[in-house]
C-alpha angles and dihedrals in degrees: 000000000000099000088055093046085049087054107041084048078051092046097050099049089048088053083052093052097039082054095055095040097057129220108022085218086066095050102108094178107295140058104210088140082071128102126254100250089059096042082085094071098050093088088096099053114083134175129314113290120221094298122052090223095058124070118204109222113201135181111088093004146001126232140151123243118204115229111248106270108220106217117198115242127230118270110237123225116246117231124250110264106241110216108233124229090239101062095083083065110102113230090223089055111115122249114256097259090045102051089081095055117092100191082062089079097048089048126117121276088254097045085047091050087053096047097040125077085259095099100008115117133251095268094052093048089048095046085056093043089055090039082053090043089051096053086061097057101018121110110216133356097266087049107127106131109053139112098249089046087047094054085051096052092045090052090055104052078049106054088049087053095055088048094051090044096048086066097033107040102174094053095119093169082066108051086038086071092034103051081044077052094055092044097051081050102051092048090053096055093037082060089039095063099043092056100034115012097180088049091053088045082052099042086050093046097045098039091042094242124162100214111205120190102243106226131275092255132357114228125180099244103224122180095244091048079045090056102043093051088051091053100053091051085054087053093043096052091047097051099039084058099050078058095054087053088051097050086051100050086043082052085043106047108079114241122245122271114242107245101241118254121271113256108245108234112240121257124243092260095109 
């Protein structure tokens, strides 16, 4: 009882002496480099063993203690940088209540600086991105309610969630609006085309969107509903090819020949 009270006392002030010293690997048989309050406990501590990585540690009793080894960690992989939709927007560009304005183009450089996107925010970048993305479906100048100007503004907004989910990956709030933003839109189009088909090919041309046709019924796969449709292929196959076997022994076999007619006998009519 008292010799394991004695070691783990001689462990703890070893511990307390490794720690100081540094690396165990750079440890060559005495701790000089150490403070005074800890020069008490190196009474334990005697002279490099066999290896110059291990320390022999003697009193009530001896052990070896291996040097940390430093694994290297795996590099992680950077993510591809995703190129944002507002990059195409000059930084000299005027701000939307400003473009109207023609003393905004004699002002001062700092004035300028202040009226231009050089120095606007990202909402204000992004309200004049989805005023940009409007211009190109809309029908006439006073158009903000219908259904070409809402998938715009629906690509937008999207557009802005997958760039902010492509930095900050576990912001579910997030993908929870973007993933209801991508439904609306694709109802709208799904009714667009539908209506006004050359409308819906303009609205995809002009936005950038890839339209894919949704399928004829959505079913949860489950592995037991995998392994049945699997099976009935398998059955199918199987059946469709005993019937082509058929049809060729039926092509193979000769068919029978027709017995001749009976010759009439000939009347008595000679």
């Amino acid at each position: 009882m008292l010799s394991s009270i004695a070691l783990r006392s001689a462990l703890k002030s070893t511990s307390v002496v490794l720690r100081e010293c540094g690396v165990l690997s750079r440890l060559k048989g005495t701790c000089a480099s150490l403070p005074l309050k800890h020069r008490t406990s190196t009474s334990v501590i005697t002279g490099p063993s066999h290896s110059n990585n291990e320390t022999v540690l003697t009193g009530i009793g001896s052990f070896t203690i291996q040097p940390v080894r430093n694994y290297t960690r795996a590099i992680r992989k950077k993510k591809p940088v995703m190129q944002s939709q507002l990059s195409d927007l000059p930084p000299t560009m005027l701000k939307m209540e400003y473009a109207a304005v023609p003393i905004a183009q004699t002002a001062d450089d700092l004035v300028k600086r202040l009226l231009t996107l050089e120095l606007a925010s990202h909402r204000e970048k992004l309200r004049l991105k989805t005023e940009q993305l409007i211009a190109k479906v809309r029908r006439d100048e006073a158009d903000r309610s219908s259904t070409e100007v809402k998938v715009a503004i629906l690509t937008s907004k999207i557009r802005n969630y997958q760039e902010h989910l492509h930095k900050h990956t576990k912001d579910k709030a997030n993908k929870r609006w973007m993933l209801m933003a991508i439904d609306r839109r694709k109802k709208l189009l799904k009714h667009l085309r539908v209506t006004r088909y050359d409308a819906f090919e303009h609205v995809c041309q002009q936005l950038g969107i890839t339209y894919t046709f949704p399928p004829e019924y959505y079913r949860h796969a489950t592995r037991r509903w995998l392994a049945k449709k699997a099976l009935c292929i398998k059955v199918f196959k199987e059946v469709q090819k005993q019937k082509l076997e058929q049809r060729k022994k039926i092509k193979q076999t000769p068919l029978p020949k027709l017995a001749e007619p009976a010759k009439t006998a000939a009347t008595g009519t000679q």
